[in-house]
VEXKE-378295 format. One record per residue (C-alpha): x, y, z. Coordinates in steps of 0.25 Angstrom, whole numbers, plus 5000, padded with zeros to 4 digits. Layout:
N
XYZ...
# end
This chain:
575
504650415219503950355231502850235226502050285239501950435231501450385219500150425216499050305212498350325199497050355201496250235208494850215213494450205198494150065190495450045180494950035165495149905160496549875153496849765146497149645157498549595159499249555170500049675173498749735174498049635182499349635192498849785192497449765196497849665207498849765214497849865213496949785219497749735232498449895231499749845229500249975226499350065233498250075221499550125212499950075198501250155193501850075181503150125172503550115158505150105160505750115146507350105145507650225136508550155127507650155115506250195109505050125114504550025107503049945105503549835115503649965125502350015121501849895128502549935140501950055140500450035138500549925148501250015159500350155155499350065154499049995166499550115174498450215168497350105168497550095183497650245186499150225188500550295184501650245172502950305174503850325160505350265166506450275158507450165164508650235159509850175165510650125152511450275149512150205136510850175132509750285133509550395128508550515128508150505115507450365120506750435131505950545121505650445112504950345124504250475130503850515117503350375113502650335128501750465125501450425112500850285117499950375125500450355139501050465149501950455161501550595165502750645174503250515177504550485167505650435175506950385172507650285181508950385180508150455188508350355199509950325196510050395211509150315219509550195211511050215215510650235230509850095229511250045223511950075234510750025244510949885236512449905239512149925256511149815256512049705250511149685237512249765229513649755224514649815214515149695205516549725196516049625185515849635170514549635164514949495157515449455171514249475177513549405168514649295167514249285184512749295182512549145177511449085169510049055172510548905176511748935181511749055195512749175193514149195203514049305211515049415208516349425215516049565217514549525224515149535238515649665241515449745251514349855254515449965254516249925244514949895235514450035239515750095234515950025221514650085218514850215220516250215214515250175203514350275204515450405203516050325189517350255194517350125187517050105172515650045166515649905167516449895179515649875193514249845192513249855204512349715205511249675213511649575224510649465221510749315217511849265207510849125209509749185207508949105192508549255188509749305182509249455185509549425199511049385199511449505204511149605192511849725190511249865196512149965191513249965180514250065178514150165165514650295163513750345153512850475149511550435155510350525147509850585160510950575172512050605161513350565170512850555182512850405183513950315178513150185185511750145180510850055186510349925180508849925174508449805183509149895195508350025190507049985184506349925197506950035208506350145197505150075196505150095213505650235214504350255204503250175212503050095199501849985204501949895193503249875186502949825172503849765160504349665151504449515153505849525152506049605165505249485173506649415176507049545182505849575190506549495202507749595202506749705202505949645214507549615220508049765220506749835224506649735237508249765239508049915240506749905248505949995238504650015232504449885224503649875211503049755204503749735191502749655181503149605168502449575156502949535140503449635131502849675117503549585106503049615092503349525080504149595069504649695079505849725087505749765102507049775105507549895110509249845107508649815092507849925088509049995093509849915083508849945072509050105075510350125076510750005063509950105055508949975052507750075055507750245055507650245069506750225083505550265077505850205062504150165059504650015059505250025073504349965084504750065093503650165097504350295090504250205077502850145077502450285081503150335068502450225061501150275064500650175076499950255084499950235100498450195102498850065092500050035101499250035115498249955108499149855104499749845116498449815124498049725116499449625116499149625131500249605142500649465147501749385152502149305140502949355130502449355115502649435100501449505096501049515080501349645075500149635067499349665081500049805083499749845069498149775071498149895083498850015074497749965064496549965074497050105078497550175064496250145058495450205068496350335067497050345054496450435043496150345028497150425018497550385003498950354998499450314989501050244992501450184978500850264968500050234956499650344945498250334941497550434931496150424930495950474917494450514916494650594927494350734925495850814925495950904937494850874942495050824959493850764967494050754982493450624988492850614999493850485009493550465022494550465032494250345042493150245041493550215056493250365059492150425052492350555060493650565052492950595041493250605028494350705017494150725003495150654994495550734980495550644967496050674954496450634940497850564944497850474957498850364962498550224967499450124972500350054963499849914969498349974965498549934951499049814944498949814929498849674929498049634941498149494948496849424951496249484964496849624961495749734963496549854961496649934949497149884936496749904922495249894919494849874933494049974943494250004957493750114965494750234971494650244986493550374990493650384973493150334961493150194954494350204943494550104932496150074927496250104911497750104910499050094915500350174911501850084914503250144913504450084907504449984917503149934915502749994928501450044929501450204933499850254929498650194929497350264921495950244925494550304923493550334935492250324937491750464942490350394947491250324958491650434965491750374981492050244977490750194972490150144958488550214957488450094946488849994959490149944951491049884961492649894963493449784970494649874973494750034981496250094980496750204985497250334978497750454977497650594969498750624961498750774962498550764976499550664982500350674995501750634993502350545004503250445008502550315015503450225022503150075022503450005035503549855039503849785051505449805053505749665054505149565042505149425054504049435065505249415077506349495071507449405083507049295073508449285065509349175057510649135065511649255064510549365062509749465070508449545071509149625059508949525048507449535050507249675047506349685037506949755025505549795019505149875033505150005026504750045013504650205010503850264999504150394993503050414981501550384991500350494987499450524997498250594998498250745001497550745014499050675019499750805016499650845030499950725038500550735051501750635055501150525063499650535057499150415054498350375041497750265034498150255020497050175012497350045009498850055013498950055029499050155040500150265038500650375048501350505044502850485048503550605055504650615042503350685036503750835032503350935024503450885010503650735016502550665020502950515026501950415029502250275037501450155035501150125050500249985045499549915034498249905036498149745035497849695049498149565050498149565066496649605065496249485055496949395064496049445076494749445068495149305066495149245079494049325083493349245071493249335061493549325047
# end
């Protein structure tokens, strides 16, 4: 792809506003002395090694985001020069996942196998201009000659071949002779040089593996730090952004793409996502799969994209989240608590108000008339009055929630207990008489009496409750399972470990808690997987794609206790 040829986003009108950052600032400033002839072309370069995760979500919006604000291109790239490990299975699920964030790279999903050619033919100009060599030492011999950052590396013995036999060794290479691990290619830099990166790194390895797209074809890969800035050239990328930990390795990229005399793009570096309670590294969650510690990639308490998704996070929470954490230079851990305050902000907007009930409680209203069933009238979003509003049946038998009754109630205890009123949610006031026990002592009916003159909630003698619980009829109950999920790990940097442990022994044994006996009211019978729905008093739930005819499987996605949000009110002086 010639950078010349590629088209500028559209340009003569006034960008809308993003959030300001530096990446973004370097942007406006090249558009502004035309550096790149009026273009902005970014790429999202995923290694498909793994599901995506919310780290890469950052990613993402930063490099679709720019580039749509601008009128500019975002390329999907998938650097797949690792054979052993990839696989297309990761490539589905980053597509799939990409366009569920909202973003779209139209026909632009390349892979950097489809640049194994030009990249070997680079090789080989590297080899003629002396900036090349093949080197017959070990991987720990290489490292053994690379040094230390005080001390400079020693050249390899193997550094001053000639051209011809360079070029030969290579090709040899390239048709299979020798065995992997034998010969690598290496850059032909500085073994003195303080940045490691640049004592003559490795360019190609030899690896006689299947490779998910060139199957056979190749028995030599290149390097990422070979192939990641000559794919970012061949595409006429503008504005090559990633992760801090690439700014050591940005001189190497400046290095090979002046050696070959190509189109050179601006690599820009910024801090990646960390999150407290939360893994983000690919090489663990891959441990957490495969040691069976989760139920796979998109297990709910995974942070990868295909997990939060099945825990019913939506997309529009996600790019909110990840506006507002901003982009900087410094790296930092972000409270949990501020993703959920966003999945909050966005379910409550969306999410219809339902009724479940998830540990049930028998309650038989015993003045009620036998078979008689009123439907009451709930509405199904306060946010949204144009979701208006379902009629909810009512009946003789309901079920609470076990912790909404204590037969002998501690002091500040409002709920239901013998003697005591409290009004039903959209129903009637209802008065505890009685409670019936097992063998066990355990409580497993309560009796009560209601007040037909409260239907709606309200007293017309202007009596007063101090508690409204949630409920639901009997006769009319949903089954479901609910699953209870927690943060996967119970310490706020799971690294954090005694001597002689690892991230293992903070896994939080509590992360999941699956109920089989929840009621739910009869306007769930129909729920779809990923639907989202408040459930009164309990938190937001989504539908979970196990859901079946016969089996319906809710997960809780959040409580609805925002801590993040008191914290804000706070400082902005609220109370």
């Amino acid at each position: 792809m010639n950078p010349s040829n590629v088209n500028a986003g559209e340009q003569g009108n006034p960008p809308a506003a993003g959030p300001s950052n530096f990446v973004r600032d370097i942007i406006l400033e090249d558009l502004k002395t035309n550096k790149w002839g009026g273009r902005v072309h970014t790429r999202f370069p995923p290694e498909p090694n793994g599901y995506l995760h919310i780290g890469h979500a950052k990613s993402i919006c930063l490099n679709f985001g720019l580039a749509a604000e601008f009128g500019g291109k975002t390329n999907l790239r998938f650097d797949d020069t690792n054979p052993e490990k990839e696989e297309t299975e990761y490539v589905d699920s980053i597509m799939e996942n990409v366009r569920w964030l909202g973003f779209d790279w139209e026909d632009r999903c390349f892979y950097a196998s489809d640049y194994f050619g030009q990249l070997y033919e680079w090789a080989v100009q590297m080899i003629k201009s002396g900036n090349a060599y093949v080197c017959d030492l070990s991987a720990e011999e290489v490292r053994q000659y690379r040094g230390t950052l005080t001390e400079p590396g020693k050249e390899s013995p193997y550094r001053d071949r000639s051209v011809p036999e360079n070029l030969d060794l290579f090709e040899r290479m390239k048709a299979g002779e020798f065995p992997d691990g034998s010969r690598t290619l290496r850059a032909k830099v500085d073994m003195a040089s303080a940045n490691l990166n640049m004592r003559d790194p490795v360019m190609y390895r030899i690896l006689h593996a299947e490779h998910h797209r060139t199957g056979d074809k190749w028995c030599i890969y290149p390097m990422y730090d070979y192939a990641h800035g000559q794919s970012d050239s061949i595409e006429g990328i503008t504005h090559s952004i990633c992760t801090l930990e690439f700014e050591d390795h940005r001189p190497l990229y400046d290095w090979f793409c002046e050696a070959l005399g190509i189109y050179h793009p601006q690599q820009i570096e910024f801090d990646r996502l960390n999150l407290t309670y939360t893994l983000l590294s690919k090489r663990k969650l891959l441990q957490l799969v495969k040691d069976g510690h989760v139920t796979g990639w998109d297990d709910p308490r995974m942070p990868t994209l295909a997990g939060i998704r099945r825990r019913g996070y939506t997309p529009e929470a996600i790019r909110n989240f990840c506006k507002s954490i901003g982009v900087s230079k410094t790296t930092g851990t972000i409270e949990l608590g501020l993703l959920e305050h966003h999945l909050r902000e966005d379910l409550n907007k969306r999410a219809p108000r339902v009724m479940a009930v998830l540990r049930p409680l028998r309650v038989v209203i015993d003045n009620y008339p036998e078979g008689q069933v009123d439907q009451l009238d709930a509405g199904n979003n306060p946010e949204d009055l144009s979701a208006g509003t379902r009629l909810v049946p009512f009946s003789k038998v309901l079920y609470i929630e076990q912790d909404d009754f204590r037969e002998d109630p501690p002091k500040q205890y409002f709920r239901l207990s013998p003697g005591r009123e409290v009004r039903l949610r959209y129903g009637y006031f209802i008065t505890c008489t009685s409670a019936v026990k097992n063998e066990k002592g355990e409580v497993t009916e309560i009796h009560c009496t209601y007040d037909p003159a409260t239907r709606g909630g309200n007293a017309p003698d202007g009596r007063r409750v101090k508690s409204t619980i949630h409920w639901v009829s009997a006769e009319h109950a949903i089954e479901a399972e609910v699953r209870l999920y927690d943060s996967l790990f119970s310490k706020p940097d799971p690294n954090q470990t005694e001597e002689g442990q690892n991230f293992l022994a903070n896994l939080n044994p509590y992360s999941l808690e699956v109920l089989t006996d929840c009621k739910l009211e009869p306007s769930l019978k129909d729920a779809t997987a990923y639907s989202h729905y408040q459930f009164e008093r309990l938190g937001y739930f989504s539908v979970d794609p196990d859901t079946a005819p016969g089996k319906l499987v809710f997960n809780r996605t959040v409580a609805l206790r925002d801590t993040w949000a008191k914290i804000e009110k706070r400082e902005k002086g609220g109370r």
